[in-house]
Biopython code that builds the backbone (N, CA, C, O; Angstrom):
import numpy as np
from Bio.PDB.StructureBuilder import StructureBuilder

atoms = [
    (1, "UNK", "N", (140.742, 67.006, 12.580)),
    (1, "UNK", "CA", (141.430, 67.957, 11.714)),
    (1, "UNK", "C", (142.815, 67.407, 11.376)),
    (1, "UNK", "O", (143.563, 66.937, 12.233)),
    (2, "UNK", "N", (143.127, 67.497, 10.014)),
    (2, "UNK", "CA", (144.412, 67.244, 9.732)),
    (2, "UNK", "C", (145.639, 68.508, 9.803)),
    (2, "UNK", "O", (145.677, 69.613, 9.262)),
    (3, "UNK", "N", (146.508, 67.871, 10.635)),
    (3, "UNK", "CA", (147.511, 68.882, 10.642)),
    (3, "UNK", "C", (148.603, 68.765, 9.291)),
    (3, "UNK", "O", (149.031, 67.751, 8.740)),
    (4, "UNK", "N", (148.870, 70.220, 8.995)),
    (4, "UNK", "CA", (149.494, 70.152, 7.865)),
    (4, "UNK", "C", (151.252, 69.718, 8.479)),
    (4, "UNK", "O", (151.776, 69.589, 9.585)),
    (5, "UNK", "N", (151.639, 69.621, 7.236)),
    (5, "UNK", "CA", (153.136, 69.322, 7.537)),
    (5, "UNK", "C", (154.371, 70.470, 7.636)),
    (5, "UNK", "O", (154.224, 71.502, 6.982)),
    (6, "UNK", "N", (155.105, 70.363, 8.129)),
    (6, "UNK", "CA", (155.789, 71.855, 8.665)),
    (6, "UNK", "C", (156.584, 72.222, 6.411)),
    (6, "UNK", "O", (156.667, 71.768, 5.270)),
    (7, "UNK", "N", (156.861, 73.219, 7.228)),
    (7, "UNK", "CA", (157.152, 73.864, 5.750)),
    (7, "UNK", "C", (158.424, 73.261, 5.117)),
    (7, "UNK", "O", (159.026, 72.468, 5.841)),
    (8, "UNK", "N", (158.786, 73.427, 4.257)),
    (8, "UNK", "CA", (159.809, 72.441, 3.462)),
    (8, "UNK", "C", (160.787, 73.425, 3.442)),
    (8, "UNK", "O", (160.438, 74.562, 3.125)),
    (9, "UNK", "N", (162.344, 73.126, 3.815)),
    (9, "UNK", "CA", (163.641, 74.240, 3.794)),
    (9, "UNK", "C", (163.532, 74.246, 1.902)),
    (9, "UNK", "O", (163.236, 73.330, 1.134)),
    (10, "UNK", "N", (163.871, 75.537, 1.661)),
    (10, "UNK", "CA", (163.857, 75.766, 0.220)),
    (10, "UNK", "C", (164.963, 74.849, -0.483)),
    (10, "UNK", "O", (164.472, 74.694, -1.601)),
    (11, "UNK", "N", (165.947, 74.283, -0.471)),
    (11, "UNK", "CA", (166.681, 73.046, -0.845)),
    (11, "UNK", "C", (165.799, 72.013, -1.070)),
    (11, "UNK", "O", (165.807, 71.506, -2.192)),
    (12, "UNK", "N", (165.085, 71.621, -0.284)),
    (12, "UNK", "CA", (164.492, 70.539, -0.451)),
    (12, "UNK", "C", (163.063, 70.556, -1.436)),
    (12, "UNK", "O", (162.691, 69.535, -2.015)),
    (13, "UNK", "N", (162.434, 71.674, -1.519)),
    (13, "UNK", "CA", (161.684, 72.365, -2.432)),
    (13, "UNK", "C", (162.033, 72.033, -3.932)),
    (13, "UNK", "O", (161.358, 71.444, -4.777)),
    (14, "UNK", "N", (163.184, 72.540, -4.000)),
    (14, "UNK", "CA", (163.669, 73.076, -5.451)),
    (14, "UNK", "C", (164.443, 71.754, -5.664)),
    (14, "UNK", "O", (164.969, 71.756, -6.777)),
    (15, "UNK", "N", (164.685, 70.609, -4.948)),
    (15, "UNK", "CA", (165.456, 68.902, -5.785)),
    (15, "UNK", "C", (163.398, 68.459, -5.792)),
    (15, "UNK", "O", (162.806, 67.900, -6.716)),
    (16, "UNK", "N", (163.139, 68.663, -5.237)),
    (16, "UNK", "CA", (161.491, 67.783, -5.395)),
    (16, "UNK", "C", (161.158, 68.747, -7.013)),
    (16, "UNK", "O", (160.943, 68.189, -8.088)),
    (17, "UNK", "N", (161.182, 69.815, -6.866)),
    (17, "UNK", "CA", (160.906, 70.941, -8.119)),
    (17, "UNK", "C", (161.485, 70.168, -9.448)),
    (17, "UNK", "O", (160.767, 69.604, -10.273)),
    (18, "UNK", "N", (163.049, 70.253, -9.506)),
    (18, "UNK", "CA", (163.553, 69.156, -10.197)),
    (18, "UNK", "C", (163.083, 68.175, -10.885)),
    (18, "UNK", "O", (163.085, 68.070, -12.112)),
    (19, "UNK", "N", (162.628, 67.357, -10.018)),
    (19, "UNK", "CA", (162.312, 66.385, -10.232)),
    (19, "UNK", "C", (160.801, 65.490, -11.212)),
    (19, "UNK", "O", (160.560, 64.439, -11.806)),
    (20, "UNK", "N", (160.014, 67.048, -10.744)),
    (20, "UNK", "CA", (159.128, 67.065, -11.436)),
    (20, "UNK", "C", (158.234, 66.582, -12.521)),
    (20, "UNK", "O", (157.122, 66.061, -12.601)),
    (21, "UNK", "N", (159.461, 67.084, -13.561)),
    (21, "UNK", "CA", (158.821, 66.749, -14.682)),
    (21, "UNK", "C", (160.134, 65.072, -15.615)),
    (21, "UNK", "O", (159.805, 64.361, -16.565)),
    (22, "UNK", "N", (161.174, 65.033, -15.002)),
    (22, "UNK", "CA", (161.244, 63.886, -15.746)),
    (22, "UNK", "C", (162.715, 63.457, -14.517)),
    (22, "UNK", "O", (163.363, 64.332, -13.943)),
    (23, "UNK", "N", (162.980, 61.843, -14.343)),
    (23, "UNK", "CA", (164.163, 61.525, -13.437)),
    (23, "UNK", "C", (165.421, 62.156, -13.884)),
    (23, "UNK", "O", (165.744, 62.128, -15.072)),
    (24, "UNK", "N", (166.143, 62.724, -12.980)),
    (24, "UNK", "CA", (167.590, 62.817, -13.170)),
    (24, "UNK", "C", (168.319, 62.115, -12.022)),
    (24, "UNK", "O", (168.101, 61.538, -10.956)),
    (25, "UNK", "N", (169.439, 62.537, -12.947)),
    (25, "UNK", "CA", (170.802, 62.197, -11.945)),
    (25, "UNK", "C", (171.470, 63.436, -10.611)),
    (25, "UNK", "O", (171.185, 64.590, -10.291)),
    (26, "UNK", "N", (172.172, 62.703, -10.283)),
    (26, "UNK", "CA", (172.473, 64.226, -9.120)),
    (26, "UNK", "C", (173.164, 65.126, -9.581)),
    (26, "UNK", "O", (173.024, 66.144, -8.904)),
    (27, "UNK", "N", (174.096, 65.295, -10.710)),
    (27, "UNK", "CA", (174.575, 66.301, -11.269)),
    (27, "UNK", "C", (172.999, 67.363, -11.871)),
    (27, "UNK", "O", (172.656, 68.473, -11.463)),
    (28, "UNK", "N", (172.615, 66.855, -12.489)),
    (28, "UNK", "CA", (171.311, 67.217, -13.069)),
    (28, "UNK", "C", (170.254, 68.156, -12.114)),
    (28, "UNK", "O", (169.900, 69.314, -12.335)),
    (29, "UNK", "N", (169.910, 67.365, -11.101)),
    (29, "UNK", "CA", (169.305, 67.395, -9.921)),
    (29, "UNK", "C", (169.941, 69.087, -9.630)),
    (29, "UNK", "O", (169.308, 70.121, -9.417)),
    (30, "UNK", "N", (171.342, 68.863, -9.720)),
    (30, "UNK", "CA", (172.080, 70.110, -8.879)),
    (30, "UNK", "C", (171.408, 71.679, -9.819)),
    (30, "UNK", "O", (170.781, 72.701, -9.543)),
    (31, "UNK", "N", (172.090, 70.957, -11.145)),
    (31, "UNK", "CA", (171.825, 72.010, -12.154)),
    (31, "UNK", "C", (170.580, 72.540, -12.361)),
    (31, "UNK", "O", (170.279, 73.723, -12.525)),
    (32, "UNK", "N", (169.659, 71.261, -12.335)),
    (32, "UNK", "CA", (167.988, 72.215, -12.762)),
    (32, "UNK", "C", (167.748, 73.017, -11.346)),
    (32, "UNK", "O", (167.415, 74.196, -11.464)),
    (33, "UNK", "N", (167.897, 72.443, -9.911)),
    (33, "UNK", "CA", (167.636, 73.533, -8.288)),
    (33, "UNK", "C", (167.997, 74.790, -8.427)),
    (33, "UNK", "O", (167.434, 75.680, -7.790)),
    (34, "UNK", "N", (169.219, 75.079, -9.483)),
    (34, "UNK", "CA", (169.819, 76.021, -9.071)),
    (34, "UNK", "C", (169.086, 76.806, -10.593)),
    (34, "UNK", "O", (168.988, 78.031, -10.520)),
    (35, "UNK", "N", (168.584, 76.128, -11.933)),
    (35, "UNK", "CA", (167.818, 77.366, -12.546)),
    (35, "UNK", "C", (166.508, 77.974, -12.031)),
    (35, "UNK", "O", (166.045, 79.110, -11.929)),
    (36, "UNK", "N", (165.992, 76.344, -11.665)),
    (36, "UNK", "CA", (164.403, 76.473, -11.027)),
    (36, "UNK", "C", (164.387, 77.865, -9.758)),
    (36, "UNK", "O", (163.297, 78.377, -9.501)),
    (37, "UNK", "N", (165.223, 78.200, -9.292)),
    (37, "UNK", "CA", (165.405, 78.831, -8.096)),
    (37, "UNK", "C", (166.275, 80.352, -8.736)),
    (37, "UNK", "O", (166.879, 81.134, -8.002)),
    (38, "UNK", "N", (166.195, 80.438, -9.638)),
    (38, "UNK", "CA", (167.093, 81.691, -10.317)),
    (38, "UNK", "C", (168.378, 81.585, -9.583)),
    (38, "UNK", "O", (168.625, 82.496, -8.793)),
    (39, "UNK", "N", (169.283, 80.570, -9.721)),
    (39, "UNK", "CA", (170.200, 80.802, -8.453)),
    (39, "UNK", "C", (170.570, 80.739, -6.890)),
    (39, "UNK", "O", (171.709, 80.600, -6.444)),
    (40, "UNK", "N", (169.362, 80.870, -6.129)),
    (40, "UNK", "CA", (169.507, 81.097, -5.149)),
    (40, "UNK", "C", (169.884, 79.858, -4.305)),
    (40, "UNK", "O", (170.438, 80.046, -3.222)),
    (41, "UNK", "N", (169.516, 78.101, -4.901)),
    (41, "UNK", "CA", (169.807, 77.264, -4.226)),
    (41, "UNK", "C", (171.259, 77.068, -5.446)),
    (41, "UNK", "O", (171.363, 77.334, -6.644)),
    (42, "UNK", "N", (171.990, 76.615, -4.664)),
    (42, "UNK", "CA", (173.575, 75.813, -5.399)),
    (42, "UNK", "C", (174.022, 74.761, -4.048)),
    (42, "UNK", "O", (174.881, 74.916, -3.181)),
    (43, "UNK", "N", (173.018, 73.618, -4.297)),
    (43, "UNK", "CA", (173.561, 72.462, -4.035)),
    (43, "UNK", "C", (174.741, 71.578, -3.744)),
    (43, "UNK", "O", (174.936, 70.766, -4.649)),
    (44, "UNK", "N", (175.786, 71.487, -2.496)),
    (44, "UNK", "CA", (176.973, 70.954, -2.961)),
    (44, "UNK", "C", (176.335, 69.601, -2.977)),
    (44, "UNK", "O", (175.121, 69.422, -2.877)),
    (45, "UNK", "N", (177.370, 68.522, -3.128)),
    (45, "UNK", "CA", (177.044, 67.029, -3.449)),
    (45, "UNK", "C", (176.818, 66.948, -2.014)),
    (45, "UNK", "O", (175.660, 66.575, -1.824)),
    (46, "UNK", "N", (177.454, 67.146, -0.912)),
    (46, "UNK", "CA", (177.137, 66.243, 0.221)),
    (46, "UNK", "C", (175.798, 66.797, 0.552)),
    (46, "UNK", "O", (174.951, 65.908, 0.634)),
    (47, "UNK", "N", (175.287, 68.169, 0.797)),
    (47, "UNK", "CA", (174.096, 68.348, 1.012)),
    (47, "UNK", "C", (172.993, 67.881, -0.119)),
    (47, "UNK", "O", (171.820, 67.836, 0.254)),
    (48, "UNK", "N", (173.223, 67.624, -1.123)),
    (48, "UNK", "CA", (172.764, 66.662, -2.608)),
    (48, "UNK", "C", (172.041, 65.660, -1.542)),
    (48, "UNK", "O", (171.022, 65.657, -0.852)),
    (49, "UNK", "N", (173.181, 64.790, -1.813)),
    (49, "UNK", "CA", (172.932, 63.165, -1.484)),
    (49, "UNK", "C", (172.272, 63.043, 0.100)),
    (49, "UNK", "O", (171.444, 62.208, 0.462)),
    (50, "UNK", "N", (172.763, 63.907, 0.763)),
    (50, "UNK", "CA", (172.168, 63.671, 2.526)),
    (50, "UNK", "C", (170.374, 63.473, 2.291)),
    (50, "UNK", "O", (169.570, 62.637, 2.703)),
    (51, "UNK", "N", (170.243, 64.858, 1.301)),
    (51, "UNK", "CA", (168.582, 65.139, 1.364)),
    (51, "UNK", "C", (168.149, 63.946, 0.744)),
    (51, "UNK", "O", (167.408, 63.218, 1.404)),
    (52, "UNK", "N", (168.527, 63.549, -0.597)),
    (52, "UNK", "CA", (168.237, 62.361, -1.701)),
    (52, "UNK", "C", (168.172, 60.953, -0.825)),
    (52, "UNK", "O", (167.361, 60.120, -1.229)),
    (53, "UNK", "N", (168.744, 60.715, 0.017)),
    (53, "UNK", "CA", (169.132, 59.769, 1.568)),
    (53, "UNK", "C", (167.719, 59.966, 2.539)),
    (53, "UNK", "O", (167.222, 59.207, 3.371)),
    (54, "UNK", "N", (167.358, 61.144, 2.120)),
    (54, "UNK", "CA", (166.347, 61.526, 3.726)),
    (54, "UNK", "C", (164.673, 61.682, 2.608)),
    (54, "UNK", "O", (163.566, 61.445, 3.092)),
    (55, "UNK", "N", (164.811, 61.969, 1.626)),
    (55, "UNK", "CA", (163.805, 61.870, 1.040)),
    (55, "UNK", "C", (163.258, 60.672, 0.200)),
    (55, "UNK", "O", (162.139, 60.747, -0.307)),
    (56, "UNK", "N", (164.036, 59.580, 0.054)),
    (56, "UNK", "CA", (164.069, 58.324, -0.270)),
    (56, "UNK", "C", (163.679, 57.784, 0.555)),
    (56, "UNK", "O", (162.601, 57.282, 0.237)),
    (57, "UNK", "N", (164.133, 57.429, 2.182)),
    (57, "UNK", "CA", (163.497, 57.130, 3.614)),
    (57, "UNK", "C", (162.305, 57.707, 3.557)),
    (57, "UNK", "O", (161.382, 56.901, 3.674)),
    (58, "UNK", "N", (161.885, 59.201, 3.371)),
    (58, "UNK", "CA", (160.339, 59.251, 3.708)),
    (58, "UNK", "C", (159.738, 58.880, 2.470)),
    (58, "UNK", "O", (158.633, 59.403, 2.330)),
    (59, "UNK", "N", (160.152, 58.037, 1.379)),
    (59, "UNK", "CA", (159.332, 57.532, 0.104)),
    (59, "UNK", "C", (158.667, 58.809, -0.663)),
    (59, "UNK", "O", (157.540, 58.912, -1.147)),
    (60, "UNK", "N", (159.656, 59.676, -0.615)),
    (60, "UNK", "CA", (159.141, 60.939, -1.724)),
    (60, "UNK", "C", (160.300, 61.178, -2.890)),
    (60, "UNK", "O", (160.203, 62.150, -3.638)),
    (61, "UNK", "N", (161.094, 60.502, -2.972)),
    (61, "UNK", "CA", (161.656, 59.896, -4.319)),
    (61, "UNK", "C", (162.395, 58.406, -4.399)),
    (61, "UNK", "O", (162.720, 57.791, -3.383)),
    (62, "UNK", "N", (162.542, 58.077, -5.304)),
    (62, "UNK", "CA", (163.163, 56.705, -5.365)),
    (62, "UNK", "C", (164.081, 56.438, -6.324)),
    (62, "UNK", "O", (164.128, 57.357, -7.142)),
    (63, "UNK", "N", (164.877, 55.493, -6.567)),
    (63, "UNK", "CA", (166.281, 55.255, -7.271)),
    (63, "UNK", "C", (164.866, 55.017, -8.482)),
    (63, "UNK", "O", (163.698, 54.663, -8.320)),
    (64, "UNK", "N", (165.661, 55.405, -9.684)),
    (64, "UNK", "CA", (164.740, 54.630, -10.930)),
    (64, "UNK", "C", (165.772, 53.868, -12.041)),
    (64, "UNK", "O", (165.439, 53.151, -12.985)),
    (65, "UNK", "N", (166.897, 54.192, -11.690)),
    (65, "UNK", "CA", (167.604, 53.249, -12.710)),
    (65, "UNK", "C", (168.977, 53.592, -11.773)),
    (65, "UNK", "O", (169.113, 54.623, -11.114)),
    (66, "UNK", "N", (170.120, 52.313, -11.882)),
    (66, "UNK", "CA", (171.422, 52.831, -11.441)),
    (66, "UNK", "C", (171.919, 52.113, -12.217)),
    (66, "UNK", "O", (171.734, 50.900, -12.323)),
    (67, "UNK", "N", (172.782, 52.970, -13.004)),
    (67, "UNK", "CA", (174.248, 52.101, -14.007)),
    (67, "UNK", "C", (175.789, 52.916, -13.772)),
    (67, "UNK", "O", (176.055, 54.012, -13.277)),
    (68, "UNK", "N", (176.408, 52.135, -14.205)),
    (68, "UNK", "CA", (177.670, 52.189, -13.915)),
    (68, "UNK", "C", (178.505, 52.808, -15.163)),
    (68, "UNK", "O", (179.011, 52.087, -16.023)),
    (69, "UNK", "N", (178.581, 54.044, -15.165)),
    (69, "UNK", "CA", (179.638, 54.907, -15.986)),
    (69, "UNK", "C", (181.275, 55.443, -15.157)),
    (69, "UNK", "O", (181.681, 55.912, -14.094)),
    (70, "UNK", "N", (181.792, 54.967, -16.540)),
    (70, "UNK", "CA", (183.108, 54.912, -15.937)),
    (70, "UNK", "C", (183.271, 54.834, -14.249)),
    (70, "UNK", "O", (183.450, 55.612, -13.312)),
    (71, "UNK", "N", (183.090, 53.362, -14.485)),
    (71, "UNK", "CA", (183.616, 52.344, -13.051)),
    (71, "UNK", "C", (182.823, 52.984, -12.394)),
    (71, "UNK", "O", (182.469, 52.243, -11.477)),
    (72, "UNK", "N", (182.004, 54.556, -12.270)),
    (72, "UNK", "CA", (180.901, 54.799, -10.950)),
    (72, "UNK", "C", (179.530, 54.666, -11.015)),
    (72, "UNK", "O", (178.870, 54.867, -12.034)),
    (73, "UNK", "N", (179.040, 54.290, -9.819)),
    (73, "UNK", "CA", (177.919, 54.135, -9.922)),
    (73, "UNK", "C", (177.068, 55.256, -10.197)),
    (73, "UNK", "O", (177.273, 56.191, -9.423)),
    (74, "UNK", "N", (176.189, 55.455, -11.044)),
    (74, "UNK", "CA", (175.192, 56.397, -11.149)),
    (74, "UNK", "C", (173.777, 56.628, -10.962)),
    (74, "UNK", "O", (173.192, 56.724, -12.041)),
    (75, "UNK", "N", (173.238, 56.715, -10.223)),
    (75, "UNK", "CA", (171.817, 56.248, -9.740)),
    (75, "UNK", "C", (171.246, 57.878, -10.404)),
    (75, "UNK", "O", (171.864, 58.938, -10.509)),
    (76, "UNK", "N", (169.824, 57.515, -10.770)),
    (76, "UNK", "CA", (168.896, 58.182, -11.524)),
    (76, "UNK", "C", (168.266, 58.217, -10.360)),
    (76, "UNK", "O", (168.446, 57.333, -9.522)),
    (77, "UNK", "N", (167.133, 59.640, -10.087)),
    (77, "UNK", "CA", (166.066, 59.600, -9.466)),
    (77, "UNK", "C", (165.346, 60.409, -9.602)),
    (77, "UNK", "O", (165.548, 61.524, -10.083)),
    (78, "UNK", "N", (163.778, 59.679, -8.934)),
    (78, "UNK", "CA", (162.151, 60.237, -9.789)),
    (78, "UNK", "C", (161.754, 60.223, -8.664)),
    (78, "UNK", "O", (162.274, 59.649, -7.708)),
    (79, "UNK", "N", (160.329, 61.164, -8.695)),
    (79, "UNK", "CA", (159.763, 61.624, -7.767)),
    (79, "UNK", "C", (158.662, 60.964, -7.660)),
    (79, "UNK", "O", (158.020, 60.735, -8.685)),
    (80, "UNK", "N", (158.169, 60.485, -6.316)),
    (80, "UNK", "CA", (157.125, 59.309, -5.933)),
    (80, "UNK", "C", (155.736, 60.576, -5.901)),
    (80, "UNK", "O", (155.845, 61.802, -5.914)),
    (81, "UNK", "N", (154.546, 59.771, -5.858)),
    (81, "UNK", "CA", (153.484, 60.437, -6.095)),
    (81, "UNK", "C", (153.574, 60.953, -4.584)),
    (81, "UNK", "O", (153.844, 62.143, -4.427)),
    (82, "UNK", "N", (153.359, 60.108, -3.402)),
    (82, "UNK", "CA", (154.059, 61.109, -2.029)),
    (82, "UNK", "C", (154.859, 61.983, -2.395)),
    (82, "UNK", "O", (154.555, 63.027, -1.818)),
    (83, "UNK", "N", (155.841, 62.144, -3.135)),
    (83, "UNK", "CA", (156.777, 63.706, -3.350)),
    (83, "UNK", "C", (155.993, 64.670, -4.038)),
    (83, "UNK", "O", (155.907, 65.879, -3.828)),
    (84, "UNK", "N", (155.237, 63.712, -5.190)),
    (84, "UNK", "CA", (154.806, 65.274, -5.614)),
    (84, "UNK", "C", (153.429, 65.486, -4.724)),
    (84, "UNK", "O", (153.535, 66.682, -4.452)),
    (85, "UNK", "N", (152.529, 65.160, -4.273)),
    (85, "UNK", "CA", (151.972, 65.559, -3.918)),
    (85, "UNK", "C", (152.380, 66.549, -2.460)),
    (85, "UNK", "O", (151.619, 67.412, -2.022)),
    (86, "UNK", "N", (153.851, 66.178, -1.795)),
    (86, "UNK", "CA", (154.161, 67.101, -0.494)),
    (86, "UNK", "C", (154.435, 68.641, -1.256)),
    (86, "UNK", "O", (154.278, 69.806, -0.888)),
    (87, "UNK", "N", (154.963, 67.942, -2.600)),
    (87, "UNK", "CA", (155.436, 69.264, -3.315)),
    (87, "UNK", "C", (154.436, 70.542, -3.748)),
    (87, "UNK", "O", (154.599, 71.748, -3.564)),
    (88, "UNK", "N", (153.277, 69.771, -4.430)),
    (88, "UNK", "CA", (152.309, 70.905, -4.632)),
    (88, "UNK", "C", (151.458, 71.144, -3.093)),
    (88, "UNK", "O", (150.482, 71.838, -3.375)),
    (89, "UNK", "N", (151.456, 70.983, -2.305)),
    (89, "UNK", "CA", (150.807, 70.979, -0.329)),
    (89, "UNK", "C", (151.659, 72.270, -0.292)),
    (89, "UNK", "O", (151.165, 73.385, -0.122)),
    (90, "UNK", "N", (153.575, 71.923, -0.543)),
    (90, "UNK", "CA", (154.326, 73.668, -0.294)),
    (90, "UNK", "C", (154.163, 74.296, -0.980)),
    (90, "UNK", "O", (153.734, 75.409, -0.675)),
    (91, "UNK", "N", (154.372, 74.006, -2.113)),
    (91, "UNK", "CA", (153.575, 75.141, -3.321)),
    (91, "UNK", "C", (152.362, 75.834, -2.971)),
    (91, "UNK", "O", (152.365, 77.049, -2.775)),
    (92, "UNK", "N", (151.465, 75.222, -2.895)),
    (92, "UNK", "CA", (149.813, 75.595, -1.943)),
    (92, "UNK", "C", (149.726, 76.648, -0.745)),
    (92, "UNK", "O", (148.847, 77.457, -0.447)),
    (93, "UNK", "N", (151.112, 76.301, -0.098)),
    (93, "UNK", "CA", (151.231, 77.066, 1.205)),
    (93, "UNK", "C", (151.962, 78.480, 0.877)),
    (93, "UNK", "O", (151.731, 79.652, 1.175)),
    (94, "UNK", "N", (153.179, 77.653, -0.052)),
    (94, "UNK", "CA", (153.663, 79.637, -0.861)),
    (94, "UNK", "C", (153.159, 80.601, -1.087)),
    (94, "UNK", "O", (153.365, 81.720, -0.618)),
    (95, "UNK", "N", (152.093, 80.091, -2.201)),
    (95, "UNK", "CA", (150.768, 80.551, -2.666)),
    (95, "UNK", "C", (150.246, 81.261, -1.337)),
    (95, "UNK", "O", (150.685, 82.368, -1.025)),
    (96, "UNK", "N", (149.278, 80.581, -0.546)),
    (96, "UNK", "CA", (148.909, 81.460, 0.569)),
    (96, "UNK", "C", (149.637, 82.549, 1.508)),
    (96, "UNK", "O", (149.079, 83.480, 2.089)),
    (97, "UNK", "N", (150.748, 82.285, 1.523)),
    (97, "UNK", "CA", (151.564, 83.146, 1.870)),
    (97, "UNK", "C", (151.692, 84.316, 1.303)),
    (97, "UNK", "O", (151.371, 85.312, 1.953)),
    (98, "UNK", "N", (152.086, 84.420, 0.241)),
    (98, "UNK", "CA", (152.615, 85.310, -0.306)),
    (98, "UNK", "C", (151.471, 86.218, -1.161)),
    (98, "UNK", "O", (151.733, 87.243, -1.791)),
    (99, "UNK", "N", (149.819, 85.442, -0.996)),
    (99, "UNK", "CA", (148.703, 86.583, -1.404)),
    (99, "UNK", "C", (148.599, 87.338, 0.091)),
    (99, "UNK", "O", (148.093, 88.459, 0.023)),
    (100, "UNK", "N", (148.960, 86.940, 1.296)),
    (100, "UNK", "CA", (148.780, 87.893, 2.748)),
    (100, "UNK", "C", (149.525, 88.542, 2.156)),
    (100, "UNK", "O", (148.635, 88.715, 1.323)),
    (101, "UNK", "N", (150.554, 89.246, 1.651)),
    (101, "UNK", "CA", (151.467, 90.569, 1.186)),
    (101, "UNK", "C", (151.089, 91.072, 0.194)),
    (101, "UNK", "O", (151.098, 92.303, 0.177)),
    (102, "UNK", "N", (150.618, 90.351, -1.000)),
    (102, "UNK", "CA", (149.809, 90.835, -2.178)),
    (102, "UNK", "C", (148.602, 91.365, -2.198)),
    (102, "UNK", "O", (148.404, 92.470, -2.702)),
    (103, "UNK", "N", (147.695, 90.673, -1.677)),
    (103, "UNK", "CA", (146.342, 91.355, -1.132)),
    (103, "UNK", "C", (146.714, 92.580, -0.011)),
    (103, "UNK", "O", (146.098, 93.634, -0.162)),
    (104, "UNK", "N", (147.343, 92.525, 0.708)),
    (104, "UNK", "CA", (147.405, 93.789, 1.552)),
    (104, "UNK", "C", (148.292, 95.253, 0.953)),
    (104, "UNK", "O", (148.249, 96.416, 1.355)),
    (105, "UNK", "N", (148.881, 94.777, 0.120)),
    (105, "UNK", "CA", (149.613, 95.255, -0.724)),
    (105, "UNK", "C", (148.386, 96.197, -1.792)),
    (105, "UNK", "O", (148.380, 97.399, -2.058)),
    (106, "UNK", "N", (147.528, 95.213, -2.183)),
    (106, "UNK", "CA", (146.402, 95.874, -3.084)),
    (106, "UNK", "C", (145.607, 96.363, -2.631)),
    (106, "UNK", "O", (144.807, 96.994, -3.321)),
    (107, "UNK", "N", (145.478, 96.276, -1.185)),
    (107, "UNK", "CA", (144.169, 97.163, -0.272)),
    (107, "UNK", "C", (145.082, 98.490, -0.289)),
    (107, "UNK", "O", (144.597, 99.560, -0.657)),
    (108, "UNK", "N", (146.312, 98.387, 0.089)),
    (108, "UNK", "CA", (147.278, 99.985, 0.517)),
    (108, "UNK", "C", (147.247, 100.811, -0.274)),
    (108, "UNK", "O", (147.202, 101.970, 0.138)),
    (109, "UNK", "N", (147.263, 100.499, -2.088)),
    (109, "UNK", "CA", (147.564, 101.112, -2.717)),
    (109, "UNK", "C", (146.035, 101.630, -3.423)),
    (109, "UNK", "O", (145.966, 102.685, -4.055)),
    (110, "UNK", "N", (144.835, 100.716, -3.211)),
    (110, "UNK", "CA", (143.447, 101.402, -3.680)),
    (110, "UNK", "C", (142.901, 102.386, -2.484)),
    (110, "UNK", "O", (141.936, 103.059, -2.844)),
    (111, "UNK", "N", (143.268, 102.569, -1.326)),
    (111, "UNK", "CA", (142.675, 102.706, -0.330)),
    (111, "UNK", "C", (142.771, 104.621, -0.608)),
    (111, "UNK", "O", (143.832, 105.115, -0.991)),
    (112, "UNK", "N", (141.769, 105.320, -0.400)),
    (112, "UNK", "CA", (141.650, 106.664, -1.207)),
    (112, "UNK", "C", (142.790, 107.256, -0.379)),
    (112, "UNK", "O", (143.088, 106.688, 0.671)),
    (113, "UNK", "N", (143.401, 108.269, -0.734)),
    (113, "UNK", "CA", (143.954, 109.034, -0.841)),
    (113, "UNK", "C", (143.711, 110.694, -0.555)),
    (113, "UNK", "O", (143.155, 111.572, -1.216)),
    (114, "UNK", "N", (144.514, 110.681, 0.966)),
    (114, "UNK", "CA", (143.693, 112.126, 1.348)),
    (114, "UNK", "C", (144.545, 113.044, 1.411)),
    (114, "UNK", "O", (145.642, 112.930, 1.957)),
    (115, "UNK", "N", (144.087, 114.116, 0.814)),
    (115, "UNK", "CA", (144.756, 114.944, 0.273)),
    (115, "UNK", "C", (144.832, 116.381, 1.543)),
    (115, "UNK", "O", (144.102, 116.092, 2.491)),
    (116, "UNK", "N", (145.275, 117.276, 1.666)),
    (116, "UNK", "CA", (145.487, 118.216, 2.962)),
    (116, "UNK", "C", (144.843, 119.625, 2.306)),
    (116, "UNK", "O", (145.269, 120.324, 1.387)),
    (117, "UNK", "N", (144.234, 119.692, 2.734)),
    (117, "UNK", "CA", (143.261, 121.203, 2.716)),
    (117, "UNK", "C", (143.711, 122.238, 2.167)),
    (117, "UNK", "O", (144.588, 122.904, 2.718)),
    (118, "UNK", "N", (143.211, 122.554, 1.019)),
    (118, "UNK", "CA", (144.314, 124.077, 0.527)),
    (118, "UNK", "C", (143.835, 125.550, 1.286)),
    (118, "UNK", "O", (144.453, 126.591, 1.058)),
]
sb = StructureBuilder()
sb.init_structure("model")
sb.init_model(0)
sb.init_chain("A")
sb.init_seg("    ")
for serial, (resi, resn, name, xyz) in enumerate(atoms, 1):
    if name == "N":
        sb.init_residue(resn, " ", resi, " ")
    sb.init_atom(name, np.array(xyz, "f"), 0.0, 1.0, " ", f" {name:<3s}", serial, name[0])
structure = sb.get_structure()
């Protein structure tokens, strides 16, 4: 049996989310986490770059271009097929999660209704 992988802190969710559909930069990175997430993630740079550092090591994104604007370096980054695939595995697991409250949710509210004896 394969054991699944522990659940992903929602930060790290929503820069893989990001990343998705085309490479950015870490300003970028910051900005799409925080629409993708209605808000709820706001990224500073050091927690940015630590994760971008720790998810590069496990080969679930990678530098895809780095150039140099005004004198700094700017590194671009894209999401490795290991990222997206850890990404849709948490997605998968959300999903299951969150039909245990929905389905029980829809049994509570069909479940008849008894009314008290006049």
């Amino acid at each position: 049996m394969i054991k699944p992988s522990a659940p992903m802190r929602e930060p790290t969710y929503f820069i893989l989310a990001a990343l998705q559909d085309e490479p950015l930069h870490g300003y970028a990175i910051v900005k799409r986490a925080q629409e993708l997430s209605d808000g709820r993630v706001r990224l500073t740079t050091g927690t940015l770059y630590a994760a971008l550092d720790r998810l590069t090591g496990e080969e679930m994104v990678r530098v895809a271009e780095e150039t140099v604007v005004n004198g700094r370096a700017r590194r671009t980054y894209e999401l490795t097929e290991r990222g997206l695939s850890a990404l849709h595995e948490e997605a998968a697991r959300l999903i299951a999660a969150a039909r245990v409250v929905r389905d029980r949710s829809v049994r509570s509210t069909t479940a008849t209704v008894r009314t008290a004896p006049a």
